[in-house]
C-alpha positions, 0 to 999 in steps of 0.5 A: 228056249233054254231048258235045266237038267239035274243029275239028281232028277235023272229017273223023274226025267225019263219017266216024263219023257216016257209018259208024253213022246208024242206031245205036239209041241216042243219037249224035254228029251232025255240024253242017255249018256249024259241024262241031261235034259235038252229042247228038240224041234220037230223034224219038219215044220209046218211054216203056217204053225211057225207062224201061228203059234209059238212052241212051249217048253216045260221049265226046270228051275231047280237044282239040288246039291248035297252039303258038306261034299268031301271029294276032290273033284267039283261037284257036279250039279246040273246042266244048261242047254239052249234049243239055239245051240247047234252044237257048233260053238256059237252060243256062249253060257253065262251064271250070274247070281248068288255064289256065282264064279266064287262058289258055282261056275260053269262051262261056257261051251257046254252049260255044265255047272259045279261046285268048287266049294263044300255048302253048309245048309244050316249056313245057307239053304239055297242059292238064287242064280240067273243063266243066259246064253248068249252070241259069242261074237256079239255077246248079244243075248240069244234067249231071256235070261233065265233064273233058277235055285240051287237047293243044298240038300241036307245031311245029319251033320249035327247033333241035338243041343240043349239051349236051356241047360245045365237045369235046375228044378225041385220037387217035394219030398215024399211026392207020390209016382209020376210027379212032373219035375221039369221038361227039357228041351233039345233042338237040330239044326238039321232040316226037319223036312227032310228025312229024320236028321232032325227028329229028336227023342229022349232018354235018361242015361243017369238017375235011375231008377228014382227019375224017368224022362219022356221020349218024345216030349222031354217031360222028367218025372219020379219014378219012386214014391215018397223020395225023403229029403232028410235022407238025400236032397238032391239029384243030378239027372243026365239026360241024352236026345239023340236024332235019327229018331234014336236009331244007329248012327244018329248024332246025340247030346247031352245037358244035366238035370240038378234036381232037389227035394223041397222040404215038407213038414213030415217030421215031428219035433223030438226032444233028444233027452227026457229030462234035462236038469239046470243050476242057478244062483238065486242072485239071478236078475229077474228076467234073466235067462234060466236055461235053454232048451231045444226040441230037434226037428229034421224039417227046415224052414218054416217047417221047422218052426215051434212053439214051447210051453210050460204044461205044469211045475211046481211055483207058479208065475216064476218061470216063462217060456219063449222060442227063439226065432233065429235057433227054434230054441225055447228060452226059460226065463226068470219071471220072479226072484229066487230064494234058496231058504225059501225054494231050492228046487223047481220041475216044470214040464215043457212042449214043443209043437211045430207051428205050421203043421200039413194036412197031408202028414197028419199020420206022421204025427203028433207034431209035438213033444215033451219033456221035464226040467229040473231048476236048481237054486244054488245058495249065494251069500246074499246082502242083508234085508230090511224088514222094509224097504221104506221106513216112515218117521216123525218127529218135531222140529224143537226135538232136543239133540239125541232124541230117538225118531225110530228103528229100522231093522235088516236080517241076514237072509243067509243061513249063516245069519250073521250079525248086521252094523248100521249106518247112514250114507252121508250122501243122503245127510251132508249136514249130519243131522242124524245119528244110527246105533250101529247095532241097534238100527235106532235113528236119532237126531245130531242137530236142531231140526227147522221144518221151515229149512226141510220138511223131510229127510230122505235117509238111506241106511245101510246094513253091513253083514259083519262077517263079510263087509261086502255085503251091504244091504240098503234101506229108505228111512222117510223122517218128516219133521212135524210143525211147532209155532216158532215163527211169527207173522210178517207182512206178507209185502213190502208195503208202498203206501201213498197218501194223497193231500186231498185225503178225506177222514175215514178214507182206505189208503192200504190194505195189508194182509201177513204170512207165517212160516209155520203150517198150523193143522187149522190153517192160519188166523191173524189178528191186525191192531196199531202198537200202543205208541199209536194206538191213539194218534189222530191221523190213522186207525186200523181195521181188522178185517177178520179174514187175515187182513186189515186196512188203514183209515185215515182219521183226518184231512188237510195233511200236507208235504210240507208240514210232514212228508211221510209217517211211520205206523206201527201194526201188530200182528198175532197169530192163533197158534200155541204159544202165541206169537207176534210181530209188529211191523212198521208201515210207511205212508207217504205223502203225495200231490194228487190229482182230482183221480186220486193218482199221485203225481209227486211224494215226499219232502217240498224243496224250499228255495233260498231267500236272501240272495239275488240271481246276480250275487249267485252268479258273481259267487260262482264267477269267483269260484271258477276264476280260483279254480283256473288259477290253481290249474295255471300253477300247477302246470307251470311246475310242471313245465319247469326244466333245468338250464339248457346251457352246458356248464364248463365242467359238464363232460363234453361227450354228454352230445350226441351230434347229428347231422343230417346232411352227407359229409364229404369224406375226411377231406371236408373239415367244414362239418366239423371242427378239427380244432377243437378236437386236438384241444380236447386236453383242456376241457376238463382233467380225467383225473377229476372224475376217476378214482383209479386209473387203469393200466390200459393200452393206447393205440400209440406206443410212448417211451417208457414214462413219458405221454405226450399232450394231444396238441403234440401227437399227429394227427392220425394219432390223437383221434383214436387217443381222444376216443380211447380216453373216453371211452376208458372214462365211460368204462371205468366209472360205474355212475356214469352212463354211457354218454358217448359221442356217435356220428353216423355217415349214411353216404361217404361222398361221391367221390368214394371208392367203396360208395357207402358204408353200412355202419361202422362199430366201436371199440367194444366190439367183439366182431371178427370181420377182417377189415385188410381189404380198406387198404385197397381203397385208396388214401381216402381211406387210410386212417380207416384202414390203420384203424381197423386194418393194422395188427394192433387195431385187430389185437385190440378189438379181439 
């Protein structure tokens, strides 16, 4: 059995092996030299105990190592010994486990361990290896293998650390002695249970002497009474936690404190002045803010918050006070408006009162204060005044131009009083229908008033102060246009009335009723009756009703359609007001096929159908009329389609034809498109001479001996096509009345056998283009009339 020996256990080894030297079984003995711990057998023994009972040996698993070692040497850790081993080098010791080779290793031959490496116990506290001897011939295992810890022993090797900080924490002001603040907190790395590397205490090393700290539990506290915030507010507290319970030698750290005073309300609002004064125009718009004023108060916050009030001053109702919830201040405000002849001075008396007030402060009091204000009214030069804002007038609508309605009347409010000038605005009068005395304020009227067009004229009036024209005053002048009888009465509709064939005597057939423009005080009265011409017919009467209405009756039946179609009756209408007026309006009443219901299925006249004339002889007479119509329409179309002769006369200008063709011509070697005969007999057609009054020196194309110009039958024939064109052309250009009849022939295609393939377009005489055309004398003889034409210098000099 394999027993473990550690140098750090040497003295607890030799006091076991002094207490049990003659434990009969095996035991632990103590080498001096090298105080190692090894298993001895007994001397002799007895073979029926060897074969009975086996030998117990005592177990020692555990090694201890000191961290962060710093010397040169491994360090040393403890010692394995087998009882197998004889010392003759036969058994072989082997570490396996954690750290194993890398950071423990050992001496095969003697079981001695070391360190190699420095061991950090806050890294890793302990290490789990497994030791075993074995043969060293056969590597086979002499005895089980065995496990053991190594233990880094630990040493004050860090130093305390606040986790939580730098701190933050409040307090309120004025707190009494003791008041907790905050706890912090320092932890160790170290081990706790071993020695006192990680007992941790505290102390303050800055903020005495207002704040104190508890050694062991960290707990901050005031150690002044009443700490004022308005004279410091805040603190900034260092705070040390050292190990080794404080003592020298031990590590320490630090973390700060940041302590503020929180406020509470223990100061009363103070107005900084007694009395304040403040000046004001009396043209300040009601509700306008007067002044503003401000009671300090050292609190913030909600502790800060006041209330003002008007206590007493002279005017009643004309001030008001409010607090502004962003500043505190009190803001007075205009509740009425200001006059300065009236008033030019107010005194008012103001409090302020701290809206939220502690308990506990009450003998700091009273958390209210006063103070006097002095308004004073600063005289303005004001608008004039009406007496009345609104003045009422009546008047009748058949007034007569320039009657007098009413006054109204304005001041100058100011002391200076000047004089007031009338007028209307026009925006209120557009059809001018009345006049103001400018200087008497007298409204009358500029035209014939009609209540029934407008009942009421809203006027505005405007008072002008005539030493300062700026200052314009307005006022309302209401002018009501009373009712006269001018207006006759009308039917109040336009009437349909339908009478029906089968009428009976004394039958209703309308009932009318009437309307009058003018609103007499009693209300309406109408009075119905037939005008004299009809007083008396025979058909129809009326009755008066006596309630602004009448009906017609008829006096009779068998009326029919086509005796009389309709009738026409007079109906006069009065009215009860003074003077009297009528109007006699005329009803219509039609005549109607009914049936059994009364409903009217046809009115008005009977067509009466022709006699005379059968069906046939009206159809032959519309037969006629048709058969006229188609032949004035033949005619007129065939004048129309009259042309004149399509046949060209001698004497008309042959160029007049524009020949087309509409299939590709062969080159100049194809003379079956045209004739070339009758171009070079162009000279007899016609004379030049016949159409042109003046003859023009022009060039040709050809240059003849002075004098002479032969015909066109004796020029070549590269020569006579431009001479024929040139003469046209000088024609067409040199007579004004006649259009431009020239004769154009277009060659889309040149013909397969062309050099140049085909040709675009090819321009007249007149044109101005600068195109140079050298290049048609390349292209072979099919092309050389073209290219004396337009290629030679001359061709060029004459279209430049």
């Amino acid at each position: 059995m394999m027993g473990w020996c550690c140098s750090g256990i040497r003295r607890a080894l030799a006091l076991l092996a002094l207490l049990f030297p003659l434990w009969d079984g095996s035991c632990w003995g103590l080498q001096p030299s090298s105080g190692d711990l090894e298993k001895s057998p007994r001397s002799a023994p007895d073979p029926w105990d060897v074969l009975n009972r086996h030998r117990r040996s005592w177990v020692w698993n555990q090694f201890f190592v000191l961290e962060e070692y710093t010397g040169n040497e491994p360090l040393y850790v403890g010692k394995l010994h087998s009882d197998v081993d004889k010392g003759d080098g036969k058994v072989k010791y082997v570490l396996s486990g954690e750290g194993a080779t890398s950071i423990f290793t050992i001496d095969e031959n003697t079981g001695d361990i070391h360190a190699t490496k420095r061991l950090d116990r806050e890294a890793q506290a302990y290490y789990t290896l497994q030791a075993q001897a074995v043969d060293r011939l056969t590597n086979l295992p002499v005895e089980p293998r065995s496990e053991f810890v190594v233990k880094v022993q630990d040493i004050n090797d860090n130093e305390p650390k606040f986790l939580d900080g730098p701190y933050l924490a409040g307090v309120p002001e004025m707190s009494p002695l003791g008041t907790m603040v905050v706890q912090v907190a320092a932890t160790d790395a170290d081990d706790p249970t071993y020695g006192n590397s990680a007992r941790v205490v505290y102390s303050i090393i800055h903020g005495q002497p207002y704040f104190s700290v508890e050694p062991k539990t960290g707990v901050i506290r005031t150690a002044l009474p009443n700490m004022d915030r308005e004279t410091r507010d805040q603190y900034v507290l260092v705070i040390q936690a050292k190990d080794m319970v404080g003592q020298m030698g031990g590590l320490s750290g630090t973390t700060t404190v940041t302590v503020t005073l929180t406020d509470v309300n223990d100061n009363p609002p103070r107005f900084t002045h007694k009395s304040y004064q403040y000046t004001v125009l009396e043209s300040l718009p009601v509700r306008s803010v007067v002044a503003r004023i401000k009671a300090a108060d050292a609190d913030i916050g909600s502790n800060a918050e006041m209330d003002y009030r008007i206590m007493d001053g002279d005017g009643p109702g004309m001030f008001n006070i409010t607090t502004d919830e962003e500043t505190q201040d009190g803001v007075i405000i205009l509740l009425k408006p200001l006059d300065f002849e009236t008033k030019s001075t107010f005194s008012l008396r103001i409090e302020a009162t701290n809206r939220n007030i502690d308990s506990d402060f009450l003998s700091l009091g009273p958390f209210s204060d006063t103070a006097s204000v002095k308004v004073t009214v600063e005289d303005v030069n004001e608008a004039p005044a009406f007496s009345s804002p609104l003045t009422k007038m009546v008047v009748y609508e058949n007034a007569s131009v320039g009657t007098s309605i009413g006054r109204v009347s304005a001041h100058d409010p100011d002391t200076s009083n000047s004089p007031i000038r009338y007028s209307i605005d026009r925006n209120t009068d557009l059809e001018r229908i009345f006049n103001v005395d400018n200087l008497s304020g007298v409204i009358s009227t500029a035209k014939p008033l009609d209540r029934e067009a407008n009942s009421i004229h809203n006027l505005t009036i405007l008072a002008i102060e005539s030493m300062d024209p700026s200052q314009i005053g307005k006022g309302t002048a209401l002018i009501t246009v009373l009712d006269i009888n001018d207006n006759a009465p009308v039917f109040a509709i336009d009437y349909e009335t339908l009478l029906c064939e089968n009428a009976v005597p004394g039958q209703v057939i309308q009932t009318i009723s009437a309307v009058d423009k003018d609103e007499p005080l009693s209300g309406h009265r109408f009075y119905f009756a037939l005008a004299a011409p009809a007083a008396g017919n025979l058909n129809f009467t009326l009755r008066d009703n006596k309630d602004n209405t009448a009906s017609i009756l008829t006096r009779r039946g068998g009326f029919r359609r086509r005796e009389q179609p309709m009738y026409r009756l007079p109906v006069l209408i009065v009215d009860s007001g003074s003077p009297v007026l009528s109007s006699t309006n005329t009803l219509s009443v039609r005549v109607c096929d009914c049936d059994s219901d009364g409903v009217a299925l046809s009115c008005g006249a009977v067509a009466y159908t022709a006699t005379g004339l059968s069906t046939g002889a009206l159809m032959a007479i519309l037969g006629c009329i048709l058969t006229l119509l188609v032949m004035v329409l033949l005619i007129v179309m065939m004048r129309r389609r009259r042309k004149e002769p399509l046949i060209l006369e001698e004497e008309r200008d042959i160029r007049e034809n524009i020949v087309r063709y509409d299939d590709e011509g062969g080159g100049e070697e194809d003379t079956e498109a045209f004739d070339m005969v009758t171009l070079r007999n162009l000279n007899v057609i016609r004379d030049p001479s016949v159409r042109r009054d003046v003859t023009p020196d022009t060039p040709t194309f050809f240059h003849y001996p002075s004098g002479t110009r032969p015909s066109y039958k004796s020029l070549p024939d590269n020569v006579v096509f431009r001479e024929f064109i040139w003469d046209r052309l000088k024609d067409a250009d040199v007579d004004p009345s006649a259009p431009p009849y020239d004769s154009l022939q277009t060659y889309a295609f040149e013909g397969s056998g062309s050099v140049a393939e085909s040709l675009s377009s090819l321009e007249s005489l007149s044109t101005d283009s600068d195109q140079n055309y050298d290049y048609l004398s390349n292209w072979g003889p099919r092309f050389k009339k073209l290219a004396d034409l337009y290629g030679n210098s001359d061709g060029a000099a004459v279209f430049s």
